[in-house]
N, C-alpha and C positions, 0 to 999 in steps of 0.2 A: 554592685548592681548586676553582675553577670548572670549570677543564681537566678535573680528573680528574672531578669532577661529568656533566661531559656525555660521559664514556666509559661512565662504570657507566649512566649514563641510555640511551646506546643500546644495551647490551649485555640492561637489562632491555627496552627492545622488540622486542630481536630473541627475547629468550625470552619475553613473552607473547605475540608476533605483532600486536600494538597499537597506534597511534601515538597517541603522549604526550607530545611534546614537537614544537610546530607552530613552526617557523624563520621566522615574520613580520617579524621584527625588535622592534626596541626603540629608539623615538626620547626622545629626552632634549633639550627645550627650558626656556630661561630666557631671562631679561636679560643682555645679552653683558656679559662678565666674572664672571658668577655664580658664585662657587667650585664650586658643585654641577655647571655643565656644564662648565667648565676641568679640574676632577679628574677628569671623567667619561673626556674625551677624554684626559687623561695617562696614565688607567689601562690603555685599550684600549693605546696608543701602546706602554705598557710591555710591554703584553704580545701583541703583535703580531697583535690583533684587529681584523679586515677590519670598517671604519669610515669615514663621510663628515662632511664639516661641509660646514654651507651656512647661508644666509640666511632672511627671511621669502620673497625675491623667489622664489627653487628651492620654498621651502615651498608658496608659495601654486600655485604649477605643479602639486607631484605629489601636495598636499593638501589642495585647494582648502577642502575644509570647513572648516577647520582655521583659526579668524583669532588673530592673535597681534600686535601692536604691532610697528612696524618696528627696535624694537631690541634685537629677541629675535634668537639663534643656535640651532641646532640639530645634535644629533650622530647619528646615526642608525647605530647597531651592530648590523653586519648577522649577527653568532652571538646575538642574542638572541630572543627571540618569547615563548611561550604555555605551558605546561606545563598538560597537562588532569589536573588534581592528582586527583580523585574516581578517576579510570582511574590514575593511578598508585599510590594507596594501593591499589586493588585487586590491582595486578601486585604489589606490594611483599610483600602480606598471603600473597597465594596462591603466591608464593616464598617465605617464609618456612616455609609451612606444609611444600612441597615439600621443603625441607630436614630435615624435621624439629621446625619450631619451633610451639609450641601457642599458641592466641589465647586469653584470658579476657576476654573485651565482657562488660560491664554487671557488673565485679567490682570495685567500688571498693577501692583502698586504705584501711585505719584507723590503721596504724601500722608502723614499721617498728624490727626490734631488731639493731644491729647485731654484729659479732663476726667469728672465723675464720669462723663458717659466718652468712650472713645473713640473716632470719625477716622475712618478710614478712605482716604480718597484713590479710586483705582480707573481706570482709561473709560468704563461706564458707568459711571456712579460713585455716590459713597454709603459706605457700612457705617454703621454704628452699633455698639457694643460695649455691657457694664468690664469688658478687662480684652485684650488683645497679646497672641503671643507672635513676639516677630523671629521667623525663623529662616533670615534670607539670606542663607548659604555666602558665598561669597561677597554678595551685593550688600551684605553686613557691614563688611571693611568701606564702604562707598557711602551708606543710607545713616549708621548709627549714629554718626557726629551732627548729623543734621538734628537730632531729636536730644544734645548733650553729650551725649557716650562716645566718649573716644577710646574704645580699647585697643589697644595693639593687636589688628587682624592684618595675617600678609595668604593672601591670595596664590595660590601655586598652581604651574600647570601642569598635571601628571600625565606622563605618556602611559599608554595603556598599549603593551604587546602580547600578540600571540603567535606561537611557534609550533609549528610541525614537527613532528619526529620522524628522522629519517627510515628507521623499520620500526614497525608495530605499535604497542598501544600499552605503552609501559607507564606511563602517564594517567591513564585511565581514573577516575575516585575510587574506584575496586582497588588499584595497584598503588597507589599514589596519596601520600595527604597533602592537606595543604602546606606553606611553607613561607617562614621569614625566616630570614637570616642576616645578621650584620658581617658583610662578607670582608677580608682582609685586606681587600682592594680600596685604600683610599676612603675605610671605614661608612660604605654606603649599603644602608639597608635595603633591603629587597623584598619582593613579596611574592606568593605564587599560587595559583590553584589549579588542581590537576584538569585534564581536559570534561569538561562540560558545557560552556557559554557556545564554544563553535566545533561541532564533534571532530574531534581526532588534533586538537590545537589547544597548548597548555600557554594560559596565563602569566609573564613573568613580566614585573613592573618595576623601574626605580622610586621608592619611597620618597621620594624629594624630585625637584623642578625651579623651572626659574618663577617669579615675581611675574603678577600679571595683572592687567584692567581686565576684570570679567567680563565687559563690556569688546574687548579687543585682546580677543584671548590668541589670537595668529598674532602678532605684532611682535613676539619676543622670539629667540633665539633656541629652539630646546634639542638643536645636533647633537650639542652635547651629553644629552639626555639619552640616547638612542645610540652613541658611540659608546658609551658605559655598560650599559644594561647589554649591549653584543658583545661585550668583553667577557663580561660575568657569564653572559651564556656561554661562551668557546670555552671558559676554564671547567664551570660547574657540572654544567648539560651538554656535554660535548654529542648526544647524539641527537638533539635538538639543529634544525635545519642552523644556519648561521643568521637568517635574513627572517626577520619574524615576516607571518603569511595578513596578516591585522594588525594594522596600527590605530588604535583612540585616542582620544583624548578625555579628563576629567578635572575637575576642579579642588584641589582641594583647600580649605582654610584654618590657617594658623592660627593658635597663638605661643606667646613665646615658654612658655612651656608647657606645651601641647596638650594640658586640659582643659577642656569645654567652659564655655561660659552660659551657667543657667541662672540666671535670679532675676529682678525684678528692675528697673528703671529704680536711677538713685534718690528719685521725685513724685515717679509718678509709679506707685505700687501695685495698681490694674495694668500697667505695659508691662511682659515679659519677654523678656531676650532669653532668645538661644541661638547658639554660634560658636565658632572657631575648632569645629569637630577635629581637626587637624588628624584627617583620615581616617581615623578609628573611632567612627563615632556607629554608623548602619547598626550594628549587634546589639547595640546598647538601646536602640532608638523605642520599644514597648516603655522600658521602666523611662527612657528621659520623658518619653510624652507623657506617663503618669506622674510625672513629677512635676512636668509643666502644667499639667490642668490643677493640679492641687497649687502652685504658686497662683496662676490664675484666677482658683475661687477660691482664695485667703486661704488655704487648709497649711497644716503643719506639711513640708514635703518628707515624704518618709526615711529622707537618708540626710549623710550630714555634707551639710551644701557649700561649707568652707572652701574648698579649692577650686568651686567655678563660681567663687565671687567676681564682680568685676572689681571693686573694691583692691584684691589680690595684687593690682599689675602698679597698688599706687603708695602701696601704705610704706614705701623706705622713700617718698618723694616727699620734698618739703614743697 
């Protein structure tokens, strides 16, 4: 889906006139042989994306800040980079709207009644509609069993930090691409983008978190979260401050092997589900919405939709 991802992505900046999607790159570092960057590079290779491997010896050349053990490899895929997401939900909304399509902010769902025509019950009213796609982030793992659908979705809470560098602007998307890595510590992946969200503070996040009620998303423990990700900064980024300067939070949703759930209710074939993005879903989100609207209005979806059945989580259950 990526391909087509980055077509609708430049066609919507040529129509807001915006740029939202910064071509930094995207470096993927591990322990040489790590399935995470062996698959990384087979996948570019497959699909004939302009890509380098090298060493720590290259690394520490054109990324000096950057320390990493000498028996780390690296891939560095040069169609990846940055997506300024706030500036795209804005293009995304204000196309929407241009077409035709109306927003309801701050209209919670209460319930939903399904049938030939389908009823939406929300805190002012109800909607009705020949098809509905439910796409309720966390509140999936909470809302879907009500309507049948018990898919295995677990709820995370992700800390979101940001870090100062102690001299200069080595970090910069000019100097810097983005970055994942499964580091050797306790095999916890990571993720990173160079400083742009808050100028002169670089992005580094643990890919994982505890369990949580979205509803009561402070209620859990995530020290641990935040004692990790300072670790991996003293070893990696050593000239990254020690005490990130931004602390967030975000949600992310699972499922157990961390492909999306896109198809249709196992009853009612106008209800569409989508869920369990389990982090990596943003990039993808042009082509999934054009696959939701063709689930939607009966159309054929244009890709092959096997592995976000929900069907998937059940077929070795008696």
């Amino acid at each position: 889906m990526m391909e087509e991802s980055y077509r609708i992505q430049d066609e919507l900046q040529a129509e807001c006139g915006k740029q939202l999607f910064v071509n930094c790159g995207c470096l993927i570092f591990g322990p040489k042989g790590h399935p995470f960057v062996a698959d990384t590079e087979k996948c570019l290779k497959r699909h004939g994306a302009p890509h380098e491997k090298f060493g720590v010896d290259e690394q520490r050349k054109r990324y000096p800040k950057l320390s990493l053990p000498s028996d780390y490899e690296l891939v560095l895929d040069k169609t990846g980079g940055m997506l300024r997401a706030d500036k795209m939900l804005q293009a995304l909304q204000r196309q929407f709207q241009r077409y035709g399509g109306t927003l309801r902010d701050g209209e919670p769902m209460l319930d939903l009644y399904p049938g030939d025509i389908v009823s939406i019950k929300t805190i002012k009213g109800v909607h009705r509609a020949k098809s509905v796609v439910l796409a309720l982030g966390a509140w999936a793992a909470k809302f879907l069993p009500r309507i049948g659908v018990n898919v295995p979705l677990e709820p995370l809470k992700i800390t979101v930090c940001y870090w100062e560098e102690k001299n200069g602007n080595h970090y910069s998307f000019e100097n810097f691409p983005a970055f994942v890595s499964e580091s050797g510590e306790g095999n916890n992946t990571i993720y990173g983008l160079p400083s742009e969200e808050y100028p002169g503070l670089v992005k580094i996040c643990l890919h994982h978190g505890p369990k949580i009620d979205p509803d009561n998303r402070n209620g859990v423990d995530n020290e641990w979260v935040l004692d990790t990700i300072k670790m991996i900064v003293r070893t990696h980024f050593p000239t990254l401050e020690k005490e990130p300067s931004v602390v967030e939070t975000c949600i992310y949703t699972n499922t157990p092997d961390t492909d999306f759930v896109l198809d249709v209710h196992p009853s009612w074939k106008n209800v569409v589900i989508a869920a369990g993005f389990s982090g990596h879903g943003f990039k993808l989100a042009p082509v999934v919405g054009k696959v939701l609207a063709q689930l939607a209005t009966g159309q054929q979806p244009s890709y092959d939709m096997s592995y976000s059945k929900i069907d998937r989580f059940f077929k070795n259950k008696l």
